[in-house]
C-alpha positions in Angstrom: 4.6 -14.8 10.7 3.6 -16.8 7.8 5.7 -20.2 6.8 6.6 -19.9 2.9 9.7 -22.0 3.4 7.6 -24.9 1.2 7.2 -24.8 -2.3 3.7 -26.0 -2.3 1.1 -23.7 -3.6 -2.5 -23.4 -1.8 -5.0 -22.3 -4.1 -7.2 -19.9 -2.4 -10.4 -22.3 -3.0 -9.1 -24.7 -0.6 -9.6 -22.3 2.6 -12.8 -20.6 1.4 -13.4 -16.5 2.1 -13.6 -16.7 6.0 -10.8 -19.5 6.7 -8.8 -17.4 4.4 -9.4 -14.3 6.5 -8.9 -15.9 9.1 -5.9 -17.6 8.0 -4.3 -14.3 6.7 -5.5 -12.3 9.9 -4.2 -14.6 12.6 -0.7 -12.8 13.3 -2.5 -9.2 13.8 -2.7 -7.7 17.2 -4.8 -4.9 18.7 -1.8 -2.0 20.2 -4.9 1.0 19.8 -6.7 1.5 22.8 -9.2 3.3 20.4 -9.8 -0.4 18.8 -12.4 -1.5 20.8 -13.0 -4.7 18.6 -11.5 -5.5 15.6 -11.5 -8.5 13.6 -14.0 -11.2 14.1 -17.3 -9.5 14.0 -19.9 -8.2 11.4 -18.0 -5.0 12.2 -15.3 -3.4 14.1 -15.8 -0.9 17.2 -14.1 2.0 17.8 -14.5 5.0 20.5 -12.5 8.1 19.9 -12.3 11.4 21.5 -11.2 13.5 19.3 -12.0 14.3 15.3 -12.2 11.5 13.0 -10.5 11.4 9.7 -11.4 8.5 7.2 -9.7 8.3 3.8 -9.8 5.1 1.3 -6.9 4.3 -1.6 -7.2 1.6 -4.4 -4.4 0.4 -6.0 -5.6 -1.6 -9.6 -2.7 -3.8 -10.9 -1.8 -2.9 -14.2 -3.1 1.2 -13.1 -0.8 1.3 -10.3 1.8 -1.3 -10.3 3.5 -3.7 -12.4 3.4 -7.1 -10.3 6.4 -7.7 -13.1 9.0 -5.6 -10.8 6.8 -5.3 -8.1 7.6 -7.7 -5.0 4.1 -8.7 -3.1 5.7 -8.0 0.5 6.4 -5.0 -1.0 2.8 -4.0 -2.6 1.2 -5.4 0.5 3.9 -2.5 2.7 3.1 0.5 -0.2 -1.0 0.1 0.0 -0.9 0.8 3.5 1.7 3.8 3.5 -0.5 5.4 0.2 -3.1 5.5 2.6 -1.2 6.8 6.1 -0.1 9.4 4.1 -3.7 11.3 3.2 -4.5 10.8 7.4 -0.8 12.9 7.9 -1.8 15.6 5.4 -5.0 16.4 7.5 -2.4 16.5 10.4 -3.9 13.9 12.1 -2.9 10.8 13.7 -3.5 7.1 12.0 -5.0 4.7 14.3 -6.7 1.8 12.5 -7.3 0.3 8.8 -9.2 -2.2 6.5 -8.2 -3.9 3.9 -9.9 -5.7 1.4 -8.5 -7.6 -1.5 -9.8 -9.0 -5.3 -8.1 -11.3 -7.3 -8.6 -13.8 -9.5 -7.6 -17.6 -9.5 -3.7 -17.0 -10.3 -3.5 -15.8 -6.7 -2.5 -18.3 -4.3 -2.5 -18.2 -0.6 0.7 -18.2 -0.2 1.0 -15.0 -2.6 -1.9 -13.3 -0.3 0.4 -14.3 2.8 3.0 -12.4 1.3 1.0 -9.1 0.6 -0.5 -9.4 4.5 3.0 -9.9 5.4 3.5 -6.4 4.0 0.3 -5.0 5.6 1.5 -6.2 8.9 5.0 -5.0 8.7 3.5 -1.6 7.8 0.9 -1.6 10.5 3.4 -2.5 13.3 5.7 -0.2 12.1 3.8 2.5 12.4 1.4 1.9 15.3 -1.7 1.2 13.3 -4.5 -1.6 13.9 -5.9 -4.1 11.4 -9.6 -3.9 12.3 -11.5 -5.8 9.2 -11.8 -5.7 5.8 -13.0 -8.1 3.1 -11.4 -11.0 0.2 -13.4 -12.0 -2.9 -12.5 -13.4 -6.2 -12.0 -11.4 -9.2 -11.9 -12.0 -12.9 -8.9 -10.8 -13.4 -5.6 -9.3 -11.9 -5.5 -8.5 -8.1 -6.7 -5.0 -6.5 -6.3 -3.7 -2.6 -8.8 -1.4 -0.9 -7.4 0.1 2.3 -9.4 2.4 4.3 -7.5 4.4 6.9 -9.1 6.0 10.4 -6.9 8.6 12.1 -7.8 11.2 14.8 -7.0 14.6 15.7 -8.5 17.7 17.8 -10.6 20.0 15.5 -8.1 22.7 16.2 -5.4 20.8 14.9 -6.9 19.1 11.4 -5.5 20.9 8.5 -7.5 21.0 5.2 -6.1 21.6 1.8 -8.5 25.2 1.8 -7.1 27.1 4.2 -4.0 28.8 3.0 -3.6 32.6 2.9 -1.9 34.9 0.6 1.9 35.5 1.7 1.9 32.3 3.6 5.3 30.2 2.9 5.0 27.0 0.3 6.9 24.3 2.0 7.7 20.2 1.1 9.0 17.7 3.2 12.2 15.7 2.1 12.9 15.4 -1.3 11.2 15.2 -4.6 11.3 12.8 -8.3 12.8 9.7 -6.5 9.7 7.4 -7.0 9.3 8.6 -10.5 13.2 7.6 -11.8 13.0 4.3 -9.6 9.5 3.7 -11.8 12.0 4.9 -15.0 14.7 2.4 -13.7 12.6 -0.6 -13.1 11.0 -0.2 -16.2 14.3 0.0 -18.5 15.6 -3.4 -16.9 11.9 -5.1 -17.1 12.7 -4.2 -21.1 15.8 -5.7 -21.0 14.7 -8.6 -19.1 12.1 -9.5 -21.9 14.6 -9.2 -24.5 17.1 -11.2 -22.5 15.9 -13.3 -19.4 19.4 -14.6 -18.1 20.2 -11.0 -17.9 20.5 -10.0 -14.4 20.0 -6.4 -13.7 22.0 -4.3 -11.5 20.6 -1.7 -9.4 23.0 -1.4 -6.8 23.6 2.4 -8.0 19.6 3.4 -8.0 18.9 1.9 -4.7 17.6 5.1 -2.9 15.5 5.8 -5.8 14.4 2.0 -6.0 13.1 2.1 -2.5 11.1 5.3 -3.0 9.3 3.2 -5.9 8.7 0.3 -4.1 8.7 1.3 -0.4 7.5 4.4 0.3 7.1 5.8 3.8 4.4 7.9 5.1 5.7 11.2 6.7 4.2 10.4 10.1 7.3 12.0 11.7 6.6 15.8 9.9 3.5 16.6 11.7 5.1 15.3 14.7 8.0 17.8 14.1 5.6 20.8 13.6 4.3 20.0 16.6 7.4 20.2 19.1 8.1 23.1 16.4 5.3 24.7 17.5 4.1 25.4 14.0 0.5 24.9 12.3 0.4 25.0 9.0 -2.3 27.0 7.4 -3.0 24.3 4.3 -1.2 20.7 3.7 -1.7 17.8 0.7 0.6 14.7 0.6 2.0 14.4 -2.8 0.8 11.4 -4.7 0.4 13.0 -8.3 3.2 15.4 -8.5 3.9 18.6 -7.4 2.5 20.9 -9.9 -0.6 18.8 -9.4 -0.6 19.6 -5.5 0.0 23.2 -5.9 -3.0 23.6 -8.0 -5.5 21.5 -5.7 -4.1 23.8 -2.9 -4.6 26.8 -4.4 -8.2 25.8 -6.2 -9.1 24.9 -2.5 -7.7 27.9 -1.2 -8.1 30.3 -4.0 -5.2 31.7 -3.7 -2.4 31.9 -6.3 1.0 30.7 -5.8 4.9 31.3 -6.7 7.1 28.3 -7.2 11.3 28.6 -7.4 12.9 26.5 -9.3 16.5 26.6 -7.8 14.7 25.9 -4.6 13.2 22.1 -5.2 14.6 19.3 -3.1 16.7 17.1 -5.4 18.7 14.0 -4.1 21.7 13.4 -6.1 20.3 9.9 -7.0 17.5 11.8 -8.4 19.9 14.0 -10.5 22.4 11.2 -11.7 19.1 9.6 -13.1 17.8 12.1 -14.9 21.3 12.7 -16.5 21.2 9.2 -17.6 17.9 9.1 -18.9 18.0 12.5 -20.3 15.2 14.0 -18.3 14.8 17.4 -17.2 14.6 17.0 -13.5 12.5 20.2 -12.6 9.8 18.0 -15.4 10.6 15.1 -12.6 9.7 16.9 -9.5 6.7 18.5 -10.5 5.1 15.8 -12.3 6.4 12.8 -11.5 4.1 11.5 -8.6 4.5 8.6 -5.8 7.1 10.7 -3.6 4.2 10.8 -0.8 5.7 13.8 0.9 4.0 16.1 2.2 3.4 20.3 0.7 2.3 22.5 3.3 1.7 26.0 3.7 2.8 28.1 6.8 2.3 31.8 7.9 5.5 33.7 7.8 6.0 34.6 11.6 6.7 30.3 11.7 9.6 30.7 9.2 12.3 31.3 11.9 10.6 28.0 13.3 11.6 25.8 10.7 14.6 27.4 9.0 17.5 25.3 8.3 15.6 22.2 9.1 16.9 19.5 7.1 13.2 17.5 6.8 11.9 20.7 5.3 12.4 23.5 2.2 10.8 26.3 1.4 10.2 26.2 -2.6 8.0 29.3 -2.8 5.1 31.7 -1.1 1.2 32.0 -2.1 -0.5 34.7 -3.8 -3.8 36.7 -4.3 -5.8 34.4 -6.7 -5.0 37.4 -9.3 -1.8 36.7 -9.4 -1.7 33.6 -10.5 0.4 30.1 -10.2 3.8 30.3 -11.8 7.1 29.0 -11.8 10.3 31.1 -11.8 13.1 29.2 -13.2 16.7 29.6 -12.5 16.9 32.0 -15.3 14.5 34.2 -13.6 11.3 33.4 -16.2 8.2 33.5 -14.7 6.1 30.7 -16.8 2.3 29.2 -15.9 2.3 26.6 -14.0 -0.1 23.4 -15.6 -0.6 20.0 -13.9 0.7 16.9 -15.9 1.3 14.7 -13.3 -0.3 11.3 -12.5 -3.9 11.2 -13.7 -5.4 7.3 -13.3 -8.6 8.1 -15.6 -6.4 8.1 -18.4 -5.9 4.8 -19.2 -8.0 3.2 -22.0 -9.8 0.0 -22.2 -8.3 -2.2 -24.4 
């Protein structure tokens, strides 16, 4: 990979656009034999078989990260896995992506070479080709484009419109980590600006650290249902927070829906957090956001299927449209569910 053992600084005018894509794109390999040619021509080539799934992410610094606690290997690592995760909620297989970056003059190459180093660690990790994508200046700040291309046989793609009433509400791993890292990371950048000798210490919020800054895509959960020998009837990754996904399934699917509170996947990390910040941690789980797991819906013959499986919990069932979408809590109240989670078009211009 890329030599940043110097301290010399390259600014980005020195290599030009195409000598610094091709600078940035010379450690990429081809491992899809779908890729018929990637980078190095007016466009790539690809020949699948199967159903194509095509989904695109930007991530806007100062929308959706803080490049103030926010390490560029790991930005680089997070834009791709933000992406992998939408082609694994249509239950489909990634295969290739672009990715095109903006950023202004306070960018050097070596700071590029650092977010590619990400991209590549990413796409070798999980068995996805770099096939193009595109660098231009920008006036200010830095922002990432990713496109992701995954397959899948029609039979098999899952859409977010498909679930029935009585089908089983069901979420991979667990749920409010990203959010309390975010809550962490932000405390100590506070601290830091009152006090820069101060050293933070996040030795005890490590797991919900890494959910902040290094997510992972759930490529293994489709792969489970699979062997399981279970399709589920709807599926959403969740990127804005629970309550948020529940309601885009059942808008899609018009169907209601019936969420337990006792049942939501908490890691202790989670819990100690929210303690410690004096958050409610159902408020966490269902709007918090950036946990890129994924909700799924599955007809109740499958239950037996999945029961006692540690990847997965059943939080709740679906309903007649009717019905309605509520929460039961752990006092037995049955309240409305509303979506607060993450909503980007909310910030202002200053």
């Amino acid at each position: 990979m890329f030599d940043n053992t110097g301290d010399s600084k390259t600014k980005l005018s020195e290599l030009g656009e195409f000598g610094l894509i091709e600078h940035l794109t010379q450690f990429l390999d081809i491992k899809q034999t779908s890729t018929i040619k990637g980078i190095g021509d007016d466009a790539a080539v690809l020949k699948h078989e199967d159903e194509i799934v095509v989904t695109t992410d930007l991530l806007v610094e100062g929308v959706h990260f803080d490049l103030a606690f926010m390490p560029l290997k790991h930005l680089g690592y997070k834009s791709v896995m933000v992406n992998l995760s939408d082609v694994y909620a249509m239950n489909a297989k990634a295969t290739q992506i672009t990715v095109s970056i903006a950023c202004s003059n306070r960018f050097t190459v070596e700071a590029l070479e650092e977010i590619y180093a990400g991209i590549h660690h990413a796409a070798s990790l999980y068995h996805v080709d770099v096939i193009g994508g595109d660098t231009t200046s920008a006036v200010k700040g830095i922002t990432i484009s990713i496109t992701a291309v995954g397959t899948a046989p029609k039979e098999k793609i899952v859409y977010r419109s498909t679930a029935q009433p009585n089908d089983l509400m069901v979420v991979s791993g667990d749920l409010g980590g990203a959010f309390m890292g975010l809550k962490v990371l932000q405390r100590e950048q506070e601290v830091f600006k009152v006090n820069p000798n101060n050293q933070p210490d996040l030795e005890p919020y490590t797991y919900i650290v890494e959910r902040q800054l290094k997510p992972e895509a759930r490529k293994d959960i489709p792969e489970l249902l699979e062997k399981l020998g279970v399709l589920p009837t709807s599926m959403i990754d969740i990127s804005d927070g629970l309550s948020s996904e529940i309601l885009h399934l059942c808008k899609n699917s018009k169907v209601g829906a019936t969420l337990y509170e006792e049942k939501l996947p908490l890691d202790q990390g989670v819990i100690s957090a929210c303690e410690e910040f004096e958050l409610d941690s159902t408020t966490v789980v269902l709007n918090g956001g950036e946990d890129y797991e994924l909700l799924f819906s599955i007809a109740q013959k499958d239950y037996d299927k999945i029961k006692g499986n540690p990847n997965l919990s059943v939080i709740g069932h679906f309903n007649e449209a009717k019905e309605g979408i509520h929460l039961i809590t752990r006092d037995q109240l049955k309240i409305p569910m509303k979506a607060r989670g993450w909503n980007s078009m909310t910030k202002e211009e200053k």
